[in-house]
C-alpha beads as a LAMMPS data file, in Angstrom:
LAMMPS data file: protein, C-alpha beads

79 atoms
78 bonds

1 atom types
1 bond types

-500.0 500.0 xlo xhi
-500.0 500.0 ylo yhi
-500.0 500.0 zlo zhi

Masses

1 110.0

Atoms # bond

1 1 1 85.687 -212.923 -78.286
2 1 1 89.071 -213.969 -77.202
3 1 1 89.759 -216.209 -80.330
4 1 1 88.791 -213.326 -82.494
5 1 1 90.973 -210.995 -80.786
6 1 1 93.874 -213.063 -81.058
7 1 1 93.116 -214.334 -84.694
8 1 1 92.934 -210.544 -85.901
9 1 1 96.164 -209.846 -83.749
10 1 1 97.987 -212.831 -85.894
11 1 1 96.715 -211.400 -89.227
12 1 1 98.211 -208.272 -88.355
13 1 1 101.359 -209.216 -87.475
14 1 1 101.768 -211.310 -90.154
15 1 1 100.650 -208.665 -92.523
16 1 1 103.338 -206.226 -90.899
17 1 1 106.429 -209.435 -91.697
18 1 1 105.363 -209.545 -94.807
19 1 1 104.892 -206.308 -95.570
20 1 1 108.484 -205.650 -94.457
21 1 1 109.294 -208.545 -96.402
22 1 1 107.997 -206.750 -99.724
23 1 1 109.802 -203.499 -98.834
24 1 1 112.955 -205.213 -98.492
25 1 1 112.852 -206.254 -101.798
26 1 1 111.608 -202.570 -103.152
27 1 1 108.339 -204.092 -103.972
28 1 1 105.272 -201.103 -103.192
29 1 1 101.794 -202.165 -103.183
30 1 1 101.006 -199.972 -107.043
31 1 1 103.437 -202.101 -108.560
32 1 1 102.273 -205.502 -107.355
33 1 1 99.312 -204.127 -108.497
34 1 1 100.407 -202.959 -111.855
35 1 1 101.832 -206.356 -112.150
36 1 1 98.529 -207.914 -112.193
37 1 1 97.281 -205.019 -114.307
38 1 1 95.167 -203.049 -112.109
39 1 1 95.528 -199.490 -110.911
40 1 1 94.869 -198.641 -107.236
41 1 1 91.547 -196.376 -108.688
42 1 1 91.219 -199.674 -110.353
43 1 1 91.184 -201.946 -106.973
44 1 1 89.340 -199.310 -104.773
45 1 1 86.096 -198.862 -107.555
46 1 1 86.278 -202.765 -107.946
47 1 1 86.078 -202.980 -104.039
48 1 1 83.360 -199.770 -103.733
49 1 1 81.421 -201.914 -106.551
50 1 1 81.716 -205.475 -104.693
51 1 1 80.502 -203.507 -101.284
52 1 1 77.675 -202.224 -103.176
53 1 1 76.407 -205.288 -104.523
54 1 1 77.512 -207.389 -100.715
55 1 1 75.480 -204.676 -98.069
56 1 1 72.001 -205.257 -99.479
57 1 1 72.483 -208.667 -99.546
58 1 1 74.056 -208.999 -96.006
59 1 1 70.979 -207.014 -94.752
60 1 1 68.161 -208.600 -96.932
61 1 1 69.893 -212.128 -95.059
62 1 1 70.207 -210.856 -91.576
63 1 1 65.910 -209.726 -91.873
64 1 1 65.783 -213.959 -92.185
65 1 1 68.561 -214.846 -90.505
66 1 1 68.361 -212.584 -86.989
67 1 1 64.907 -213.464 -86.218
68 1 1 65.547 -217.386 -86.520
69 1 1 68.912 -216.540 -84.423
70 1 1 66.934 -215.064 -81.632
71 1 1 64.187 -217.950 -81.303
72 1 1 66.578 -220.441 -81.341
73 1 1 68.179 -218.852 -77.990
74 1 1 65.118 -218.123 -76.581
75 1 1 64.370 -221.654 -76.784
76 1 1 67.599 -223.041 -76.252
77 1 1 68.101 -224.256 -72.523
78 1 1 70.326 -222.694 -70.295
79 1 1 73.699 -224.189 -69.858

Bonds

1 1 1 2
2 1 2 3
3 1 3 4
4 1 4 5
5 1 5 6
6 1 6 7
7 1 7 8
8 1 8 9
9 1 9 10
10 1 10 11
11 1 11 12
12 1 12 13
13 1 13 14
14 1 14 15
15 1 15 16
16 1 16 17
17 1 17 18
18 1 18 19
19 1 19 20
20 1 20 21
21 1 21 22
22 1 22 23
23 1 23 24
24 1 24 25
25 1 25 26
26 1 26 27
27 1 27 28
28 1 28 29
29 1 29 30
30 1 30 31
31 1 31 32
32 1 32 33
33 1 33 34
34 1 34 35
35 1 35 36
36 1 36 37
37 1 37 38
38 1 38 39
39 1 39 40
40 1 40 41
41 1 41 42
42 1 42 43
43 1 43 44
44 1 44 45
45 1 45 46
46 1 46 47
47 1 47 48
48 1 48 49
49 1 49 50
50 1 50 51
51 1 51 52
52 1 52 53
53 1 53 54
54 1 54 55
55 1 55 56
56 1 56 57
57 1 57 58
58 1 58 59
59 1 59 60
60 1 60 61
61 1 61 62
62 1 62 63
63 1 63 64
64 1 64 65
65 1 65 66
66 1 66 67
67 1 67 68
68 1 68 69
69 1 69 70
70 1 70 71
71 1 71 72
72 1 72 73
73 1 73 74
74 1 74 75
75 1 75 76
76 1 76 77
77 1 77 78
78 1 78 79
């Protein structure tokens, strides 16, 4: 839990350099985007559409996946 706390405290301060980086140089996040040709509208329906496909397939997996998970610790001795 540690490792996971740390790792998402790393992403975020490197997220905040470089997004200070980008604002030095007048850069905002619509015009990167408009660079590559997409709108934010654009980026947010692409990313509601990719959610909507991902969340039945994480939860169709994790009716497989949980119940092997659990046995396997049941069954797994004790350290």
């Amino acid at each position: 839990m540690f490792n996971f706390i740390v790792g998402l405290f790393k992403i975020v301060v490197i997220s905040l350099i470089t997004g200070a980086a980008l604002s030095a140089f007048d850069l905002s996040a619509a015009e990167i985007l408009a660079k590559v040709g997409l709108t934010p509208e654009k980026a947010l329906e692409l990313l509601e559409r990719g959610s909507a496909w991902a969340m039945p397939n994480i939860m169709l997996g994790s009716i497989v996946i949980l119940p092997i998970w659990i046995v396997v610790y049941l069954i797994r001795p004790p350290r």
